[in-house]
N, C-alpha and C positions, 0 to 999 in steps of 0.2 A: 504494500500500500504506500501512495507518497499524497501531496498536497493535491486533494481534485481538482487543483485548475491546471496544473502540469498536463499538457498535451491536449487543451480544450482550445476550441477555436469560439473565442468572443467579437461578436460585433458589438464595439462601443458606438451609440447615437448621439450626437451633440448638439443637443439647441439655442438657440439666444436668447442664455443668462448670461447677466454678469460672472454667475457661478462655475461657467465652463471654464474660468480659470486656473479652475484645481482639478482641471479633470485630464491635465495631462501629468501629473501625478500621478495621478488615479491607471492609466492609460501604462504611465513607465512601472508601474507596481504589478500592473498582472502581466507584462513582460516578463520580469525580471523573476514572477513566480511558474516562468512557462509557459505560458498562454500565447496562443498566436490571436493578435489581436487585429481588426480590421474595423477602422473607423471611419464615420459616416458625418460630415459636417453639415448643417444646412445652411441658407442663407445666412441666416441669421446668425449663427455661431461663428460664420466666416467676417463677420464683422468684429469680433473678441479676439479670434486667433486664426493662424494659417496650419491647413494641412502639413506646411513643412514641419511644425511643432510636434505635429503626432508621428511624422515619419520617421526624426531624430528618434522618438522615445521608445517608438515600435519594432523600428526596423521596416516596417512595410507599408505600404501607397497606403494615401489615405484621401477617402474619396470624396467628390461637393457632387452638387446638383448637377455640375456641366458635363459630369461623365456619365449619369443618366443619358442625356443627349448626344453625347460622342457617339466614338465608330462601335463599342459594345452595346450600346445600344439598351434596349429592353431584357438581356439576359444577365447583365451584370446584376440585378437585384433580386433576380432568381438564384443564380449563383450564393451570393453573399446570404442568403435565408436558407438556404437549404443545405450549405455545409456548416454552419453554426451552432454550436452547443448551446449558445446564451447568445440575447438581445436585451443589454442593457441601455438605457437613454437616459444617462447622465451630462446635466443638468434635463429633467423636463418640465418646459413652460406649461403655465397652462393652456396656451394654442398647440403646442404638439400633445395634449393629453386629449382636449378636443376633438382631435383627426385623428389617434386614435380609437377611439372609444366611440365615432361615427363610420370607421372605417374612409375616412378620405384618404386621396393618393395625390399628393397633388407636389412630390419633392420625392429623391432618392431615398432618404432615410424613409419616411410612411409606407412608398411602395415594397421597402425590403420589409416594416412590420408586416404586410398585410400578407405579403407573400412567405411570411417565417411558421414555422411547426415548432422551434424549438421556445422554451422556456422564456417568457421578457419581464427582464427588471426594469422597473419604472426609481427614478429617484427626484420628485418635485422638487421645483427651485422656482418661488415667485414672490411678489408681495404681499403681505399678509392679505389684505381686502378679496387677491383673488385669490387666495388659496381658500377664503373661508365663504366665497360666495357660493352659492346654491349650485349653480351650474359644474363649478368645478367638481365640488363633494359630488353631484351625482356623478359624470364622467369617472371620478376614482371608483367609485363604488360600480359602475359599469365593467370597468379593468379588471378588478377584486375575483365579480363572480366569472368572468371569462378565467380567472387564473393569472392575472399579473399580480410578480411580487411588488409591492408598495416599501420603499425604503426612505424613513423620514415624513416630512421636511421635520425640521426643528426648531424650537424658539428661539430668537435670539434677534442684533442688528441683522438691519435690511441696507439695501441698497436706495432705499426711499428715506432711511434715519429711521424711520420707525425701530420698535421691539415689539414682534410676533412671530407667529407660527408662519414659516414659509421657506426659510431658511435652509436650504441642503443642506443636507448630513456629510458628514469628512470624508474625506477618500477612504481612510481607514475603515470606518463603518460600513461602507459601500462594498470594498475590498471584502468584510466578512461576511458581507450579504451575499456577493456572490461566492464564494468560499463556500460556504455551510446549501446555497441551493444547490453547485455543480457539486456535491458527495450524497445527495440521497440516496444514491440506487449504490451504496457503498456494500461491503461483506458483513456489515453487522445492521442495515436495515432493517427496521422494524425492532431491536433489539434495545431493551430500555437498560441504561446505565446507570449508577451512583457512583459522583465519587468526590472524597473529601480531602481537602485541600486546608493550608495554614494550620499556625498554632494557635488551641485554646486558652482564654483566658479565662485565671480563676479570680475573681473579684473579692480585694480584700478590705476597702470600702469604697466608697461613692467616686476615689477618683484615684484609686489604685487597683490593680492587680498583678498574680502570678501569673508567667507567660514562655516561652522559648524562643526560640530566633529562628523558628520554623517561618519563610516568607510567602508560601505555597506556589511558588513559580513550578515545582513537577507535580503539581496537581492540577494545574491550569493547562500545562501544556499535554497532561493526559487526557483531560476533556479537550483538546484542541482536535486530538487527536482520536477521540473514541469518536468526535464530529464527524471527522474528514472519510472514517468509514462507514458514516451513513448511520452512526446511534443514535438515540435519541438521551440524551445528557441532562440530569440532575447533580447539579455542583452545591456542595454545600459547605460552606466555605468561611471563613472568619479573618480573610484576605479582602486588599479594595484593588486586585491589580485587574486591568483593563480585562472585562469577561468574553470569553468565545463567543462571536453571532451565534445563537440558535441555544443554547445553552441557558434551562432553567436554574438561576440561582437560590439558594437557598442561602440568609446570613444569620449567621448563628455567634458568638462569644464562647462560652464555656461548656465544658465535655459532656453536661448533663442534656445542655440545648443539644448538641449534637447528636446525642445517642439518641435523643427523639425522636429528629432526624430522620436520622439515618434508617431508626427501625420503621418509622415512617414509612420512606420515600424506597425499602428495601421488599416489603410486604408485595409488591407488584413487579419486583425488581426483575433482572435477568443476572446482573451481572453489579457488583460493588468491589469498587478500587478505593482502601484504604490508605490515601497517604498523608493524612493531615498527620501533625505531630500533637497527638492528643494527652494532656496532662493527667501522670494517673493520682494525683491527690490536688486536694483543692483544701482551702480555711473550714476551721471545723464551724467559726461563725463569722457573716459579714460585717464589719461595723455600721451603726446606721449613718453615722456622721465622719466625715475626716479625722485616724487618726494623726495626734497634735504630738509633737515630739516632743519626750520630756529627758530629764537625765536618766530615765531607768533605761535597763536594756528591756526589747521590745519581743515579746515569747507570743510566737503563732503556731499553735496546734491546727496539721491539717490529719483528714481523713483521705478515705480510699474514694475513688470515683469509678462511677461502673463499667468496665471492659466491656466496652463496645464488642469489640468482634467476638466475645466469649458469647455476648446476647444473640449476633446474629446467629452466631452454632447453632444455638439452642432455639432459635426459629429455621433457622434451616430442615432443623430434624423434622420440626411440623409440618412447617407449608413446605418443606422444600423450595424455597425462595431464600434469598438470590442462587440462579443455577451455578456461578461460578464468585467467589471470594477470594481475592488476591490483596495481601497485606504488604506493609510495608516496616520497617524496622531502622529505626537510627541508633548506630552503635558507635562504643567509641573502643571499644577492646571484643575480644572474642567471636569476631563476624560472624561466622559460620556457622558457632557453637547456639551461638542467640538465635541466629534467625531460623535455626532448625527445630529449637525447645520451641518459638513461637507459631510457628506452622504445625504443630502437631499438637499443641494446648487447644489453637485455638479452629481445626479441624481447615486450615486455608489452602487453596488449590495451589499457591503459587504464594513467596513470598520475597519479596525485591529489598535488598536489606544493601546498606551505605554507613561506610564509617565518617559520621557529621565533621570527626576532627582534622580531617585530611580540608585544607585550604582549598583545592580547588573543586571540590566533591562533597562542603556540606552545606548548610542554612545559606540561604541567599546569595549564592553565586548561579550563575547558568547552565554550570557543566556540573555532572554528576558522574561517579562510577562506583556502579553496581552489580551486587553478587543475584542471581536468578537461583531460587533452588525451590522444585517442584516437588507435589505430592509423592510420587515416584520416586525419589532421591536425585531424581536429573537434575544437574547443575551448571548453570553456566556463568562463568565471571566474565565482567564488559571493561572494556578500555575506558579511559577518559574519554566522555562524549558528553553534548550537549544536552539538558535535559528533555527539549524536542526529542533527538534521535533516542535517548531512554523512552519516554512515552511512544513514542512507534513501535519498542519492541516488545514492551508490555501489550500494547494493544493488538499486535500479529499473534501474539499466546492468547488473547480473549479470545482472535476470531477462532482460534483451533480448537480453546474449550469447546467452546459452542458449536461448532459444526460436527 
């Protein structure tokens, strides 16, 4: 499995927003993630930017209205709709949502929507008044039930000064829109996910807690990744980092919210990835008010918090839910020896275990390296890699539990 937009052929549409100016960003991003991209200027856009903009960022011809009319003629927009994975129309005004959503053809870009079968992303960009007039809403709501995906707009300044709703969504946002629609028809399709991410806080009064230096950057990039093969993702998390498109979050604080959670959102489950670093004691009581520092020394009695994954066992045994449980383990001595007592305690298919104290491989850096050792006893230890490339490998072992 790798990034769904690697090897898709995207027709990017481009209308006259001021907004198309971020959409050769937008335009160099799903390049640079693969993507053979083929973009569509219309008049109007050609008056913000020239096709030589998009050809730089592309690599390939980027087409106006006057090639409708050249020597290809009427087959050039054939062509471009019928080899295309995606039809996104970023920036779209409300006149190109209009001829849309009436079916007019009256420019290069419309006549390639009309003539497309594959999937089209809409991402509105106009002034608040017309986004929120009557006519637009119905035209979006016409798109909606034919099956256009709707990305944005957002609140924020306008190109008129105002502050409203109208306002395109970032490339980045766009980027994971199409992201998460080109991987539905992925190997874990239809297959619903958990998984937990960051470290719990244990609240020791109103504006303290116990915590670890867990950031959940490989929790995030394993729901990137359970995404990218078509899961369907519950993240529950006590992290604020930038969350996967398509990806239900769940925010939770302390180990007790979590195991709620989890046993929650696992009841229906198929599959739960534990890799928050979850605290196993917490204050035996919270204070109601700020403690005030005095000269004594300061004595906190904490208790046990409940083992998550020992609970889900002990649902598994019932419903048999979740079909597959793969743990996680942060060591600082005895790798192997820990994460093998922990897989067999706590009945887990697979346990992915990392010594935190190693600099480039624990709490809050990008790269990770980890030991694999399965039900089985099969074991595999990984090089230093990225925690992406870890989250792919974890997630090529879910698709195999499961099939």
């Amino acid at each position: 499995m790798s990034n769904p937009i690697q090897g898709k052929r995207i027709v990017l549409g481009i209308t006259g927003s001021i907004a198309c100016y971020k959409v050769a960003d937008l335009a160099s991003k799903l390049s640079q993630a693969g993507a053979a991209v083929d973009v569509i200027l219309t008049e109007g856009a050609r008056q913000f930017l020239t096709p030589l903009t998009f050809q730089s960022v592309t690599g390939r011809r980027a087409y106006t209205d006057d090639d409708l009319w050249g020597s290809e003629a009427h087959v050039l927009h054939v062509g471009l709709a019928h080899d295309a994975d995606l039809l996104a129309i970023v920036p779209a005004t409300a006149n190109s949502l209009a001829k849309l959503a009436h079916g007019q053809s009256d420019n290069l870009l419309s006549v390639t929507a009309l003539a497309a079968t594959c999937p089209l992303l809409l991402a509105p960009a106009m002034d608040g008044g017309m986004y929120s007039h009557p006519a637009t809403q119905a035209n979006l709501t016409v798109l909606e039930e034919r099956g256009a995906k709707i990305v944005g707009p957002e609140e924020g300044h306008l190109a008129s000064g105002l502050v409203a709703m109208g306002r395109m969504s970032e490339p980045a946002a766009i980027l994971g829109a199409i992201r998460y629609h080109l991987s539905r028809s992925g190997p874990l399709q239809g297959i619903q996910v958990v998984i937990t991410a960051g470290g719990t806080r244990e609240a020791l009064d109103p504006v303290r807690f116990l915590t670890n230096h867990s950031s959940g950057k490989q929790g995030y990039a394993l729901a990137q990744a359970a995404l990218d093969a078509g899961a369907e993702v519950t993240l529950i998390t006590t992290s604020s980092l930038p969350t996967p498109v398509g990806a239900n979050v769940v925010s939770i604080n302390s180990t007790q919210e979590m195991a709620e959670a989890v046993l929650y959102a696992t009841t229906k489950a198929d599959v739960l990835l534990m890799a928050a670093a979850v605290a196993d004691y917490r204050p035996a009581q919270i204070a109601e008010q700020k403690i005030k520092k005095s000269d004594d020394d300061l004595r906190i009695d904490l208790v046990r918090n409940p083992d998550i994954l020992i609970q889900v066992a002990n649902q598994r045994r019932q419903a048999d839910r979740p079909r597959v449980v793969i743990g996680f383990a942060a060591e600082t001595q005895n790798l192997r020896e820990n994460a093998a007592g922990k897989l067999q305690r706590k009945n887990l298919d697979m346990i992915v275990a990392n010594d935190v104290s190693a600099a480039d491989a624990g709490f809050g850096v990008d790269t990770n390296r980890v030991f694999l050792l399965e039900r089985d006893e099969s074991e595999v230890e990984l090089p230093l890699m990225t925690k992406s490339e870890v989250a792919q490998i974890v997630i090529d072992k879910v698709v195999q539990f499961i099939q």
